[in-house]
C-alpha positions as CSV (number, residue, x, y, z in Angstrom):
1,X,0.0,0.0,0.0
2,X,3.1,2.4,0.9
3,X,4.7,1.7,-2.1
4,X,1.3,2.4,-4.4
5,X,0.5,5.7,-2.4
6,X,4.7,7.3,-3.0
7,X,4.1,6.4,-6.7
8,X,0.9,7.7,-6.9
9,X,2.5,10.8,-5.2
10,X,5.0,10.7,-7.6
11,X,3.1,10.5,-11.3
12,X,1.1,13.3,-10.0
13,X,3.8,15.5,-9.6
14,X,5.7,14.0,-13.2
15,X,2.2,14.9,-14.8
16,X,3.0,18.6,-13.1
17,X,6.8,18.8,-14.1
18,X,6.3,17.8,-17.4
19,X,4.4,20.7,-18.3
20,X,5.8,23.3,-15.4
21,X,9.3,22.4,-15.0
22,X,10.1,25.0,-12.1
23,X,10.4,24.3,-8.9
24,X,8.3,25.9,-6.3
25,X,9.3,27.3,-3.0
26,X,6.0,27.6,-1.5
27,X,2.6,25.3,-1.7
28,X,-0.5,27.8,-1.2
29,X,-3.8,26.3,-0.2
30,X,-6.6,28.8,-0.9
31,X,-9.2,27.8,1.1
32,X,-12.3,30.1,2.0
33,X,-11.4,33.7,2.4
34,X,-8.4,33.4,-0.1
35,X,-9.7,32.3,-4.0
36,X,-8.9,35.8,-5.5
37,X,-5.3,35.6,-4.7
38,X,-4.7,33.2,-7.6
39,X,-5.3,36.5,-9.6
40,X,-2.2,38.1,-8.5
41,X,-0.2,34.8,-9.3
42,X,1.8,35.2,-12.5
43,X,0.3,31.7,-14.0
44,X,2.8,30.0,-16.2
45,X,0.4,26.4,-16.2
46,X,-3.0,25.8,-14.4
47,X,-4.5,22.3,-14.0
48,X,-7.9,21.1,-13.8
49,X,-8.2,18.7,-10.8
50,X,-9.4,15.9,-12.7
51,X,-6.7,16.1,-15.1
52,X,-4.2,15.5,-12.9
53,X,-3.2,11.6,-11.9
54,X,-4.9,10.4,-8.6
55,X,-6.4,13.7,-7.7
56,X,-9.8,14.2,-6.0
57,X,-12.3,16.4,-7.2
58,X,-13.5,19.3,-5.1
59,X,-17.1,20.0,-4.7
60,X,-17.5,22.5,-2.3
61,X,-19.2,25.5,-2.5
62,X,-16.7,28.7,-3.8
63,X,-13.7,26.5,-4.9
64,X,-13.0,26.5,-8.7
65,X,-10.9,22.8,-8.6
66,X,-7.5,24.2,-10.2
67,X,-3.7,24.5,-9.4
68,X,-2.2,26.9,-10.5
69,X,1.6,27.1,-11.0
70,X,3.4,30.6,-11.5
71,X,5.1,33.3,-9.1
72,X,4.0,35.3,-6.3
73,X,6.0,38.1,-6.1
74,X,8.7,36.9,-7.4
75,X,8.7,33.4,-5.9
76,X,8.0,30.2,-7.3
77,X,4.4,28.7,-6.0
78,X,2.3,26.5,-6.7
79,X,-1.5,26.7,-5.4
80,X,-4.7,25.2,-5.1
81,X,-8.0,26.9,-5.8
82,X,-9.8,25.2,-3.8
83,X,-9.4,22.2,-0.9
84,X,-11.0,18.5,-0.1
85,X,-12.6,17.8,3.6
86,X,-13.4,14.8,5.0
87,X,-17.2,16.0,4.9
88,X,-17.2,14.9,1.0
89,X,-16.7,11.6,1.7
90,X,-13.0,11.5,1.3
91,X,-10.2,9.8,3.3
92,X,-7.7,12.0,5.1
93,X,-4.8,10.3,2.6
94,X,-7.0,12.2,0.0
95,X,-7.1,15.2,1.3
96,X,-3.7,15.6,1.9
97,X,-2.9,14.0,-1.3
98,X,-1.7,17.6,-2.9
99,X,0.2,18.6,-0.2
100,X,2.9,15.4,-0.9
101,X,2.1,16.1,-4.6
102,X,4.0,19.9,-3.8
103,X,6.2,18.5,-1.4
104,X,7.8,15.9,-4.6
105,X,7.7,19.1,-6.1
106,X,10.5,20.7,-4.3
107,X,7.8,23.3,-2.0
108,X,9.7,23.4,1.5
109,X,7.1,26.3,2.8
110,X,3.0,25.7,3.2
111,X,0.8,28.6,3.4
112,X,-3.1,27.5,4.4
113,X,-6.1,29.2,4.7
114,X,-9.6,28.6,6.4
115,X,-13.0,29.8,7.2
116,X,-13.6,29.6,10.4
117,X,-16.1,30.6,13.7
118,X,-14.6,32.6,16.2
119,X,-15.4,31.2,19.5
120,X,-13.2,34.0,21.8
121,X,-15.1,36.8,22.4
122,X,-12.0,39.5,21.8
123,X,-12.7,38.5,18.1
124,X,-14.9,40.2,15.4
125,X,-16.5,39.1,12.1
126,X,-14.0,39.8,9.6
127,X,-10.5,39.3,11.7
128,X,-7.7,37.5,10.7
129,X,-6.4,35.0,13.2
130,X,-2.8,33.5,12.7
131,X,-2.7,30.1,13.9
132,X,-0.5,29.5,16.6
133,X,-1.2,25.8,17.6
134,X,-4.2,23.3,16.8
135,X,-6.3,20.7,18.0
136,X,-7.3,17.7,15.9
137,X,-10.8,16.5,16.5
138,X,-11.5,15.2,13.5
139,X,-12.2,11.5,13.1
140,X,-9.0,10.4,11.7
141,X,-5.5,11.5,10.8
142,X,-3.7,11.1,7.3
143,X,-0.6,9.4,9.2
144,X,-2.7,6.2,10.1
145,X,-1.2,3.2,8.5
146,X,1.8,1.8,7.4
147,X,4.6,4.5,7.7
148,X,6.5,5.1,4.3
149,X,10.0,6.6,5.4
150,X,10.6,8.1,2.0
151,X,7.6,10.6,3.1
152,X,8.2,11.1,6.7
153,X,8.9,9.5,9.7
154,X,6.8,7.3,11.7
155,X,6.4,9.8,14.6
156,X,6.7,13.3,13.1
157,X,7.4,16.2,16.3
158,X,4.7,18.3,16.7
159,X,5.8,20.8,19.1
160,X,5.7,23.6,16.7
161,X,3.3,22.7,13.8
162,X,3.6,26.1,13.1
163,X,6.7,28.0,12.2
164,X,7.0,30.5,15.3
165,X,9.4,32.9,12.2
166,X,6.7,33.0,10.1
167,X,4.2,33.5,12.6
168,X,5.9,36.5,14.0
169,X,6.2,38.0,10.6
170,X,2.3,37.4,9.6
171,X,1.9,38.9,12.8
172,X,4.4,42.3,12.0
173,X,2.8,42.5,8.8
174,X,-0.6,42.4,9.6
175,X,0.2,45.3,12.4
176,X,2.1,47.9,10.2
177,X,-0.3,47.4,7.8
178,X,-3.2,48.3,9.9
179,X,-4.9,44.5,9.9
180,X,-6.8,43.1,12.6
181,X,-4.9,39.9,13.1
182,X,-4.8,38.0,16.3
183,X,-2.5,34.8,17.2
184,X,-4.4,31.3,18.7
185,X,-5.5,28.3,18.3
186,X,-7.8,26.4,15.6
187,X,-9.9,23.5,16.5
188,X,-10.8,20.8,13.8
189,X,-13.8,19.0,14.2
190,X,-15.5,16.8,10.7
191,X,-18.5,18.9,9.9
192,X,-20.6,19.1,8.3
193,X,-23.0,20.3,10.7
194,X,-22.4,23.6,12.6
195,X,-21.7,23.0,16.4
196,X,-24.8,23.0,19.5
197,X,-23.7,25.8,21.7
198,X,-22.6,22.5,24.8
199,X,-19.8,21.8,22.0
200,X,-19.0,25.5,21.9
201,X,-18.4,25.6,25.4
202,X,-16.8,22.5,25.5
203,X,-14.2,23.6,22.4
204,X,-13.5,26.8,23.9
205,X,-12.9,25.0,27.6
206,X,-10.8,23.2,26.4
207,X,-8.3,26.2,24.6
208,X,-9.9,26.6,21.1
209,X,-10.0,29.9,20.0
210,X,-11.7,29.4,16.3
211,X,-13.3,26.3,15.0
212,X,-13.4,24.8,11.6
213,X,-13.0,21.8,9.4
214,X,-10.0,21.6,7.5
215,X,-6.3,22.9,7.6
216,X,-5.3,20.0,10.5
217,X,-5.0,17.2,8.1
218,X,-3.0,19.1,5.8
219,X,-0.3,20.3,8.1
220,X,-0.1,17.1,10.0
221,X,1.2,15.8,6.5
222,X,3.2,18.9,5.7
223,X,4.7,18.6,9.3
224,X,5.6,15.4,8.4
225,X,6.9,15.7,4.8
226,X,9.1,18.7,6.6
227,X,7.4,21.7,5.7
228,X,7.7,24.9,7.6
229,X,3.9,26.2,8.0
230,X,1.9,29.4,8.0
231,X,-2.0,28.9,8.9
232,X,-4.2,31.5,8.6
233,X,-7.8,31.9,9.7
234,X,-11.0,34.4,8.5
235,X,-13.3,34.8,11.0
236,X,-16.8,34.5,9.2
237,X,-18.9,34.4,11.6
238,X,-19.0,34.4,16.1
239,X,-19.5,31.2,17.8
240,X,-20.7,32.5,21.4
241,X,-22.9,30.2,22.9
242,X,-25.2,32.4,25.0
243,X,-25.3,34.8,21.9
244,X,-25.9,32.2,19.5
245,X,-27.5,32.9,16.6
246,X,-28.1,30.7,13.7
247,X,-25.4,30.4,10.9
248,X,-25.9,31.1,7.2
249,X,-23.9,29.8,4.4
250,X,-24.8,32.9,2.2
251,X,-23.8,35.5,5.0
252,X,-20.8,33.2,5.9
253,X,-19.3,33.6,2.7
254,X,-20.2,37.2,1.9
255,X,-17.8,38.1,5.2
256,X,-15.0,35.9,4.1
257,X,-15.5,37.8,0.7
258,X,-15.4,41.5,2.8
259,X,-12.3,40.0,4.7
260,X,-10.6,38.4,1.8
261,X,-8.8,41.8,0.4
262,X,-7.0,41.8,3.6
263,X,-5.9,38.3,3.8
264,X,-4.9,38.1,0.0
265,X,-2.5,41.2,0.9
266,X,-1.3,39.6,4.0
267,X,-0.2,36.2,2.3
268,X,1.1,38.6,-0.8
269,X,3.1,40.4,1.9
270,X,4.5,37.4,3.7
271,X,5.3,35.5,0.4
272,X,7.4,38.9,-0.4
273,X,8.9,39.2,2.8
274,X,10.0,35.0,2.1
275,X,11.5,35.7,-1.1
276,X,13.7,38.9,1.1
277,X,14.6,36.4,3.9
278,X,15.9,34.1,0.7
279,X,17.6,36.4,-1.1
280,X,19.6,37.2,2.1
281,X,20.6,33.9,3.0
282,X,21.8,33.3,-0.6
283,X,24.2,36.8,0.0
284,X,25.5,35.1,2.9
């Protein structure tokens, strides 16, 4: 099974290379809250899901099912419009499936992006929350199974999913450039239902600061390929449960629309700040 999932892996990304032969320093996830950044990408090949060997097909609401391969100001990238969750019906080796697809690639740097509910009450509709740590209550993980030590290793550290560097820049950015941005931690649950306000209480008990249902699987498998992360979260709408009012999808997705302006320029701004930090260490 190992051996059949690294070759799958690997004639995904040969179906890539053979028509994009660059390779990319950063994998981009635009999730919820981030589609219109593949407008600023200078696009040099973009794929249809289904073209692609051994990809899945997304069918959620808002994401258009392409990768796109280019530059982002100035650095090589390559990005999905649009994610998988595990509410389609997919397996967590699926969704994670184009993450080891960039990672073959050459990508050493993940950026990911979410929709979330805000569940501390500091937070606002529209806000930007970095994410600083996780919790995984999802009903599975991608790294069940037979370990393939050509694609991590059997126990991957997990002390710092997140890389506290580019964090701390997010974080800078988002400040001189007059963003509401706040650092915590995401909670992943399955979906697809919305959570009763006991769960609310019970997630935010327990340290969550926003909810959602994607991102973990993804950077467990990143994590364990060896990818630095960055993680960022819209906050679409507030998750209080003695305020709780009903959620819909239509209003969800008009704030992550309102919001996304300022996330697209904050992703822009740390993918420019990356190429800096690069061109430095090369000097040196």
């Amino acid at each position: 099974m190992a051996s059949d999932y690294f070759f799958d892996i690997h004639s995904a990304a040969e179906y890539v290379r053979n028509q994009w032969n660059t390779k990319p320093h950063a994998g981009i996830i635009l999730g919820t809250g981030l589609g219109s950044l593949a407008e600023e990408i200078q696009a040099d090949a973009t794929f249809d899901y289904e073209d692609i060997p051994h990809f899945p097909r997304s069918t959620s609401i808002s994401h258009a099912g392409n990768l796109i391969c280019g530059k982002l100001r100035g650095v090589p990238v390559i990005a999905m419009e649009g994610r998988f969750h595990a509410y389609e019906g997919y397996t967590y080796q699926q969704i994670t499936f184009p993450v080891r697809v960039m990672k073959a690639l050459g990508a050493e740097l993940l950026v990911v992006s979410n929709a979330c509910g805000g569940m501390n009450p500091n937070y606002r509709c529209g806000d930007i929350m970095v994410i600083d740590d996780h919790i995984n209550l999802m009903s599975g993980n991608p790294l069940i199974g037979e370990n393939d030590e050509r694609l991590g290793p059997r126990f991957p550290d997990m002390s710092r999913p997140y890389d506290p560097l580019l964090v701390d820049r997010a974080l800078e950015i988002a400040r001189k450039e007059n963003i509401v941005a706040h650092r915590g931690v995401y909670v992943a649950v399955t979906g697809p239902n919305l959570e009763t306000r006991a769960e609310y209480r019970f997630l935010r008990t327990i340290g969550a600061d926003v909810v959602g249902m994607s991102t973990v699987p993804e950077v467990l498998v990143a994590v364990h390929a060896g990818m630095r992360v960055l993680g960022l979260s819209v906050i679409t709408d507030m998750c209080l449960p003695d305020a709780l009012q009903p959620a819909h999808v239509e209003e969800i997705l008009a704030v992550a629309a309102e919001a996304e302006p300022k996330l697209r320029h904050l992703v822009s701004r740390c993918i420019e700040e990356e190429r800096t930090a690069l061109s430095e260490n090369l000097a040196t």
